[in-house]
C-alpha positions in Angstrom: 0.3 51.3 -2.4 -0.5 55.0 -3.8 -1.2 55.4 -8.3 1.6 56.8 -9.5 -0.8 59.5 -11.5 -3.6 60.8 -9.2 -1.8 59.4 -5.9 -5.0 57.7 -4.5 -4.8 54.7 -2.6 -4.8 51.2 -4.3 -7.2 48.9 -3.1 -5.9 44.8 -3.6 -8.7 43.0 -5.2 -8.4 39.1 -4.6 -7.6 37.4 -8.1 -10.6 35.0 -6.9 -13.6 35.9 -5.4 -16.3 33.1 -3.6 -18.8 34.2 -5.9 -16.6 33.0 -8.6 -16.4 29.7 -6.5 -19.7 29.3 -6.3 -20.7 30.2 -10.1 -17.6 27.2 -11.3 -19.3 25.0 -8.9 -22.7 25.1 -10.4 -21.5 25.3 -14.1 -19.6 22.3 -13.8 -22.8 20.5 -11.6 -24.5 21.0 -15.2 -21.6 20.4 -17.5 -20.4 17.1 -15.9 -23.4 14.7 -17.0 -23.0 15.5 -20.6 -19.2 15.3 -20.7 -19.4 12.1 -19.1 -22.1 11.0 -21.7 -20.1 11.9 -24.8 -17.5 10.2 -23.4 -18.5 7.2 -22.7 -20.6 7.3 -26.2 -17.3 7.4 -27.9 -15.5 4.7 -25.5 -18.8 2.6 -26.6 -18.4 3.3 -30.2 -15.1 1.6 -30.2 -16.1 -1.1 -28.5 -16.5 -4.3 -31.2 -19.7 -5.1 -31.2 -20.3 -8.6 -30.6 -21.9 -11.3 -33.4 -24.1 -13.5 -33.1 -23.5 -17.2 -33.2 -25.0 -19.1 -36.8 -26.0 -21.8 -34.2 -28.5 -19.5 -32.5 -30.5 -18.3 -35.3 -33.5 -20.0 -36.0 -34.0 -21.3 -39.6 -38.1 -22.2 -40.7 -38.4 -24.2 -43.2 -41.4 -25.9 -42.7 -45.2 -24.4 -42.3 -47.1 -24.6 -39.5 -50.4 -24.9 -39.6 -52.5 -23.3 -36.6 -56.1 -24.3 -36.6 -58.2 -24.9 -33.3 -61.0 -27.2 -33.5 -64.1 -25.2 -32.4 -67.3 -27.4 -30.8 
C-alpha cells in the first residue's frame, strides 16, 4: 500500500505485539491475588455467621477459692 499524500510506502504494524503479551501477562500475575481477595471477602461477608449454642456458654456462679497449702 502507497499514502495517498506523500506516496511512501505503508508499513502494516501488527494490532498486537509480544511485548504487549508479555506486559498483560505480568500485570495480571500481580492483579490476580487481590481480585481474588476482594472477592472472596465480599462472598464471606454474606455468608451468615454462625451463633453460638446457649448450651455451650459457661455460666459462674459460684467462687472458687484457689489457695495452696505451703510446708
Amino acid at each position: 500500500m502507497v499514502c495517498g499524500q506523500c506516496g511512501d510506502p505503508l508499513v502494516k504494524v501488527p494490532l498486537i505485539r509480544p511485548t504487549q503479551i508479555v506486559g498483560l501477562v505480568a500485570a495480571a500475575a500481580f492483579i490476580a491475588p487481590l481480585l481474588l481477595m476482594v472477592f472472596v471477602f465480599i462472598q464471606d461477608q454474606k455468608r451468615p455467621q454462625p451463633r453460638a449454642p446457649l448450651s455451650t456458654m459457661a455460666a459462674v456462679t459460684t467462687s472458687v477459692d484457689v489457695w495452696t497449702c505451703r510446708s
